[in-house]
N, C-alpha and C positions, 0 to 999 in steps of 0.2 A: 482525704478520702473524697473520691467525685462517684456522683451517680447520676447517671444518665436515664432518663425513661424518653420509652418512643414506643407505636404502636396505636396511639390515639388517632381520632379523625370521626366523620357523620356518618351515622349510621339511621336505618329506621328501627321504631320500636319491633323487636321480635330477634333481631339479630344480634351476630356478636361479633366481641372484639377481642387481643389479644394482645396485653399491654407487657413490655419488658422493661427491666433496669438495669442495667451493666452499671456495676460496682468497681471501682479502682480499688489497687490495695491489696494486702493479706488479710485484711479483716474480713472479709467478708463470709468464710466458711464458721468464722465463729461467734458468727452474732444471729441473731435476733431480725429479721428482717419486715416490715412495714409497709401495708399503703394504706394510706390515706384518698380523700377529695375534699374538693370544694365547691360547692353548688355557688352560683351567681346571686352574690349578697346575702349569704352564708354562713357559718364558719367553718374552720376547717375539722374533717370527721373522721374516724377510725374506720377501716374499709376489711382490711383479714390482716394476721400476721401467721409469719412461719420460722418457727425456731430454730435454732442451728440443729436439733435433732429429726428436725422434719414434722412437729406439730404444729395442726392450723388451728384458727380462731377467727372468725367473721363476726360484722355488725350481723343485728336479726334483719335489715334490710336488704343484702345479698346471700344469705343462708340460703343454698340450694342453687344460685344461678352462678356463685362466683369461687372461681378455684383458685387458691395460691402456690404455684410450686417453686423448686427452685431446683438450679443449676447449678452444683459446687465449684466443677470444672471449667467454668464458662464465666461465675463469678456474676450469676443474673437471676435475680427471682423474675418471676411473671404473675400475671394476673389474668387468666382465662376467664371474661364476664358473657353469659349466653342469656339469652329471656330478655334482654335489654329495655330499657323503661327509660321514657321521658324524664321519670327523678334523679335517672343515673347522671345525667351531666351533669361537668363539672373537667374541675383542671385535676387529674391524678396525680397522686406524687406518690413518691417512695421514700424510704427514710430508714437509716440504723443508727442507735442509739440517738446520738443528735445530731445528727449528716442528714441533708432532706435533696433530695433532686429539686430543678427546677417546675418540675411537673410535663405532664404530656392533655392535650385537652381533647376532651370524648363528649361530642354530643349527637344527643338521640332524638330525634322527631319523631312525632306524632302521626 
């Protein structure tokens, strides 16, 4: 299983971004899908997840700015982040079950 994320890059605070993951494989419609981050000397943190039935769940620190959807067909969830905030940066990853991308990195100025 390979997963790709892209979609990162600098932004200022206030704005936003639109992170993807293309999943290899048949696995992908029936799992469980993940992102995470990692802030600069850190560790790494739980960000939303969305189930294979289409339920989300977010940290309380993006509730309200950050959406998880997915793409069955396409074989990609995404992370739509808006309200964007200096504490969002950080390198994004994705991940199902124990398959993790190498991450995509998103930072926000001041």
């Amino acid at each position: 299983v390979l997963l790709v994320e892209s979609g990162g890059g600098l932004v200022q605070a206030g704005e936003s971004l639109r992170l993807s993951c293309a999943v290899s494989g048949t696995i992908f419609a029936i799992k469980d899908m993940h992102w995470h981050r990692q802030a600069p000397g850190k560790q790494r943190e739980f960000v939303a997840t969305i189930t294979s039935g289409g339920s989300t769940n977010y940290a309380d620190s993006v509730k309200g700015r950050f959406t998880i959807s997915r793409e069955n067909a396409k074989n990609t969830v995404y992370l739509q982040m808006n309200s964007l905030k200096p504490e969002d940066t950080g390198v994004y990853y994705c991940r199902t079950v124990v398959y993790w991308g190498k991450g995509t990195l998103v930072t926000v100025s001041s």
